[in-house]
C-alpha positions as MATLAB code, in Angstrom:
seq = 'XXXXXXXXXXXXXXXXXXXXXXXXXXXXXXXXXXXXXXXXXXXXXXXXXXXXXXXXXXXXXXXXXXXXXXXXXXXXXXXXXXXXXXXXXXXXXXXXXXXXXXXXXXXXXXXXXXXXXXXXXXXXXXXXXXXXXXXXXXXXXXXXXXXXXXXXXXXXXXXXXXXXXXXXXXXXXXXXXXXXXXXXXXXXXXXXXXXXXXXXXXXXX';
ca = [
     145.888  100.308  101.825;
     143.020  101.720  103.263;
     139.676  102.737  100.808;
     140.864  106.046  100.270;
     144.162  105.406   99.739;
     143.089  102.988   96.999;
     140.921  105.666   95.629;
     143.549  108.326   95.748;
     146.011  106.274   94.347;
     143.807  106.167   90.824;
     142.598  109.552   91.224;
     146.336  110.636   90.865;
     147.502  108.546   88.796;
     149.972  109.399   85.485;
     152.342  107.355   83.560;
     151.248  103.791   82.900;
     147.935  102.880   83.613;
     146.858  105.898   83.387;
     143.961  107.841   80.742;
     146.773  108.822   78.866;
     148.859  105.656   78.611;
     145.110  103.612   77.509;
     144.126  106.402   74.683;
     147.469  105.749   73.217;
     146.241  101.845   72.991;
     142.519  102.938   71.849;
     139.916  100.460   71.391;
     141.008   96.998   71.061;
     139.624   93.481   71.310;
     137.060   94.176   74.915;
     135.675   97.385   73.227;
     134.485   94.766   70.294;
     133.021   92.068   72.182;
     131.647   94.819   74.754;
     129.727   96.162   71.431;
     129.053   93.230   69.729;
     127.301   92.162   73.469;
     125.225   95.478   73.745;
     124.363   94.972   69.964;
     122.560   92.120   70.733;
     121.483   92.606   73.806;
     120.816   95.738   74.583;
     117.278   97.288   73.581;
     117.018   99.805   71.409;
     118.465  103.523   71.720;
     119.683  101.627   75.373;
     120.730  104.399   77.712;
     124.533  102.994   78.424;
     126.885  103.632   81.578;
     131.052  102.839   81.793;
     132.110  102.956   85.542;
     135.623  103.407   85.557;
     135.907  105.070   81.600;
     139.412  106.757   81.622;
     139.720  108.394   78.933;
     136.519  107.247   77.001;
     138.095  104.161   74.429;
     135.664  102.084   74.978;
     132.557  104.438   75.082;
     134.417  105.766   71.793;
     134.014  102.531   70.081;
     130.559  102.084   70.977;
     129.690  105.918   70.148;
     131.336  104.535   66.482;
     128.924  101.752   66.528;
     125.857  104.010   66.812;
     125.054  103.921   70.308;
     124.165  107.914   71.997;
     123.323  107.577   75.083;
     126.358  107.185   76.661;
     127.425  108.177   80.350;
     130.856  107.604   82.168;
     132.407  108.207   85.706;
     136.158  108.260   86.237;
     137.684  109.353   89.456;
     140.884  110.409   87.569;
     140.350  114.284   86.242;
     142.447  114.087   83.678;
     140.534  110.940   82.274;
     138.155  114.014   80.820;
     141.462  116.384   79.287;
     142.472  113.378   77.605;
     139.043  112.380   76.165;
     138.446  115.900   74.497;
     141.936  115.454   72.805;
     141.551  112.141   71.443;
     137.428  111.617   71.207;
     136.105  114.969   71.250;
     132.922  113.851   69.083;
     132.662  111.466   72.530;
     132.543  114.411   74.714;
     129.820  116.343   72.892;
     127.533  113.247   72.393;
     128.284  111.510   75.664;
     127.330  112.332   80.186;
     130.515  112.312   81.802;
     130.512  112.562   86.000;
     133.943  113.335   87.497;
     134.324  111.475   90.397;
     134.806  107.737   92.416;
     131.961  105.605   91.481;
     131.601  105.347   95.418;
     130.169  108.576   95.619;
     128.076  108.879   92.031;
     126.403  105.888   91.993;
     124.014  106.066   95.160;
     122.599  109.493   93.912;
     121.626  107.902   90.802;
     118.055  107.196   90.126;
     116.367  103.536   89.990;
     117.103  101.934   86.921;
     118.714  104.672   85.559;
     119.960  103.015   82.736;
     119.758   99.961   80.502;
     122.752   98.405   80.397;
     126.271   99.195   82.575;
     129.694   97.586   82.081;
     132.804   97.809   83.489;
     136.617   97.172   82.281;
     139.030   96.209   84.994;
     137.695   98.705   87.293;
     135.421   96.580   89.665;
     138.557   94.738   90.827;
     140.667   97.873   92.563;
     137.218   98.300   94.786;
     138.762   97.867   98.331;
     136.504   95.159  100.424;
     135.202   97.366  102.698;
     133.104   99.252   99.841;
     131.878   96.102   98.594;
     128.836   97.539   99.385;
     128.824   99.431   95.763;
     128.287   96.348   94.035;
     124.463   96.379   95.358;
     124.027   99.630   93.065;
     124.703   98.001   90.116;
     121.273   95.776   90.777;
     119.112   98.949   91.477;
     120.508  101.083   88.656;
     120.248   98.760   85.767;
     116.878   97.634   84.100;
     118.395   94.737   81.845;
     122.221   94.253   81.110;
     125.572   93.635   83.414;
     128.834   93.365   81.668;
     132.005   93.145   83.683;
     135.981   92.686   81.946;
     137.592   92.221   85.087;
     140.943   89.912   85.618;
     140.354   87.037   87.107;
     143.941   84.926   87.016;
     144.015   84.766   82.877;
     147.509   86.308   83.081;
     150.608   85.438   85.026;
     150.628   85.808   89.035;
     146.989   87.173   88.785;
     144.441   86.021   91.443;
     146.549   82.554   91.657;
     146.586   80.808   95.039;
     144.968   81.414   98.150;
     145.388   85.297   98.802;
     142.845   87.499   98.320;
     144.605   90.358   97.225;
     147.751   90.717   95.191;
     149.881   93.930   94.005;
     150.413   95.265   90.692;
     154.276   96.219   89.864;
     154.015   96.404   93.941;
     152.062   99.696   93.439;
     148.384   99.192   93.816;
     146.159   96.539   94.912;
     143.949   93.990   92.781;
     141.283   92.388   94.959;
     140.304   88.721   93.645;
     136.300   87.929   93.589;
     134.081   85.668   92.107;
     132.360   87.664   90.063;
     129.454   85.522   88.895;
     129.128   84.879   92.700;
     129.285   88.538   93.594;
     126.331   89.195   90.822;
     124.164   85.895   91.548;
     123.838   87.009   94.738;
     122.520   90.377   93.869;
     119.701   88.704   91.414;
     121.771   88.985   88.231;
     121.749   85.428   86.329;
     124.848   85.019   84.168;
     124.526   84.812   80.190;
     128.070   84.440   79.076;
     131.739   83.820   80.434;
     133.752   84.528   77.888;
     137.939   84.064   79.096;
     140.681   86.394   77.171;
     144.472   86.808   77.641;
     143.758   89.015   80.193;
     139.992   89.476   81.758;
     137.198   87.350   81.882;
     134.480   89.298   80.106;
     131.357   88.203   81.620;
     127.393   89.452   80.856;
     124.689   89.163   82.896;
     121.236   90.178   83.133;
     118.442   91.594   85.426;
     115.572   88.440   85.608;
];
């Protein structure tokens, strides 16, 4: 699949996977650590970003918490529909940019906000826009936190490929992620392994 394929593909997507199919889930055990992270990390009235939100659980949980500056990008339209039926107090308190993070993020201002994170969202980003992950470094001031699967569950990122298919459908590209991040100038605080992702948090030196 080719960049825009891979973009398309999320951009349409319905059924599972989908905003839909993760509001009926909610928050669940990432939204927590994500919050308990940005609780005691994160300064003060931190101005927060999601790349990849869908339908706005995990910004939900952290609205809960007490955080208000909240912003989110999802390519997938409906991701927005879906968040005004099942977090509307979300969408009046929260930024929300309609769109692939390809395209949003470079018109963002320097250190535009305090913290971002991301929920397994970094790892459909087809290799040849790699070059995204430089954003990350200019637009955040202090905090990195990525939830992205890296071979906790079964036939994920095992082996040598560097690429593998979910239910055949759409493609999960296999990084280093602390590598991917060093490189940029983050320095890792926590690895943290679950069933699924690896939830790691870095910061800006």
């Amino acid at each position: 699949m080719d960049p825009e394929d891979v973009r398309q593909d999320w951009a349409d997507r319905s059924g599972r996977f989908s905003p839909s199919y993760y509001a009926e889930i909610g928050p669940n055990d990432v939204s927590e650590t994500i919050g308990r992270v940005l609780d005691h990390y994160a300064i003060e009235d931190a101005s927060i970003l999601e790349v990849g939100c869908g339908c706005g659980r995990h910004l939900e949980h952290l609205r809960r918490q007490g955080f208000e500056n909240l912003t989110g990008i999802d390519i997938n339209p409906d991701a927005f529909e879906v968040m005004s039926d099942h977090y509307p107090e979300l969408v009046e308190t929260g930024t929300f940019l309609d769109g692939a993070l390809e395209d949003h993020l470079p018109e963002m201002p320097d250190g535009a906000f305090d913290a971002i994170y991301t929920v397994e969202t970094l790892q459909h980003v087809h290799p040849d826009d790699a070059w995204v992950f430089d954003e990350f470094q200019r637009l955040t001031t202090d905090l990195l936190v990525t939830a992205e699967n890296e071979g906790n569950g079964p036939n994920r990122g095992r082996g040598e490929t560097d690429v593998s298919y979910v239910d055949d459908e759409f493609p999960l590209y296999h990084r280093d992620w602390k590598q991917v991040f060093s490189e940029r100038g983050f320095a890792q605080l926590i690895r943290e392994p679950t069933d699924r992702d690896t939830i790691r948090v870095f910061r800006v030196p």
